[in-house]
N, C-alpha and C positions, 0 to 999 in steps of 0.2 A: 504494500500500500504506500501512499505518498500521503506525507502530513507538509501541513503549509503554514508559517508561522509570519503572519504580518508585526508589523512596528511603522509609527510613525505619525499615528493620529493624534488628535488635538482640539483642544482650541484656540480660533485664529480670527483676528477681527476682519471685517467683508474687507477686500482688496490682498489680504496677504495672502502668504505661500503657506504650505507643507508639502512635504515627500511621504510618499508610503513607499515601504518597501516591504517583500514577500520571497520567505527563500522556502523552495522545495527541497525536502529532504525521504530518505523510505531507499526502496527498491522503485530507483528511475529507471525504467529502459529506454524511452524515449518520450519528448516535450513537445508535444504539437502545436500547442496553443498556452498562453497564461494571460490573465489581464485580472479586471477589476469591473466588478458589479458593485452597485450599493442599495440601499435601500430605505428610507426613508418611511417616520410612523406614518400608519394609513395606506403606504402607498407599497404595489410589488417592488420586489426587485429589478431592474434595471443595468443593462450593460451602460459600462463607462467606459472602460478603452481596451481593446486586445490586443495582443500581438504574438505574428507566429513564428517558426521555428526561424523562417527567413527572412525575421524582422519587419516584418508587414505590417503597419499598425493601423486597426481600427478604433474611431471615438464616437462617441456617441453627437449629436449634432451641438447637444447644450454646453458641449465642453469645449467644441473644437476651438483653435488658438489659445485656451487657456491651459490646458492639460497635456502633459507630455510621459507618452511609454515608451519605455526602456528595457532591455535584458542583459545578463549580462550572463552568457549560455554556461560558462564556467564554472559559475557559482551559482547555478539554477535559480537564480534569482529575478524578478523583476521588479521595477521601481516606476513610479505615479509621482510627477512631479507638478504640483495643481497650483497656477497661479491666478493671481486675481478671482480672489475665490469670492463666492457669494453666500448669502444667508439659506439661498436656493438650493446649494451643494450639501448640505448640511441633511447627514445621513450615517447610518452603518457603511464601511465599504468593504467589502468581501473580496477573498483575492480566490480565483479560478484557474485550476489545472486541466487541462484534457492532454491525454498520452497513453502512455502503457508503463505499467511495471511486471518485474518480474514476479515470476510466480516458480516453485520448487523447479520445475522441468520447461518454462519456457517463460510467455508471455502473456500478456492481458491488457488490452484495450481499457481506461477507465476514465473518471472522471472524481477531481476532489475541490471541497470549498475550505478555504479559513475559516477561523472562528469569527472572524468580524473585527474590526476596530473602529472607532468612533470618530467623525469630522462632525466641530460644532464651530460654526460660523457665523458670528457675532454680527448685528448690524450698528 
């Protein structure tokens, strides 16, 4: 299995920065995709930005120009760098695996989330 350990949440007055970062760790066989969902009370979850193995990044449209995804394939890591942030951002953000791990005799296709961490965005 792959566990996923976010850092970097906060609170931040509207207009400032924070980074998240999210490192995978387990039996990796391979990284397809990582990025960052959030989720907000009341409201579902939501993609915020992905990116894949060949650094492809998707955002979601409320973020684009503010938000910047990153990996850095070495350290199975990826990092959310949200600037000019708003009151509106202001959410759980969940960090997202798709790949494979190993399994005793081969492989397996899966999917893992974080536990969450918290952006609160002051106005």
């Amino acid at each position: 299995q792959v566990t996923l350990v976010e850092s970097g949440g906060g609170l931040v007055q509207s207009g400032g920065s924070l980074r998240l970062s999210c490192a995978a760790s387990g039996s990796i066989f391979r990284i397809d995709v990582m990025g960052w969902y959030r989720q907000a009370p009341e409201k579902q979850r939501e993609l915020v930005a992905i990116i894949t193995s060949d650094g492809t990044p998707t955002y979601a449209d409320s973020v684009k120009g503010r938000f910047t995804i990153s990996r850095d394939n070495a350290k199975n890591t990826v990092y959310l760098q949200m600037n000019s942030l708003k009151p509106e951002d202001t959410a759980v953000y969940y960090c997202h695996f798709e790949g494979a791990y190993l399994t005793s005799i081969s492989y397996r296709t899966g999917a893992s989330w974080g536990q969450g961490t918290q952006v609160t965005v002051s106005s």
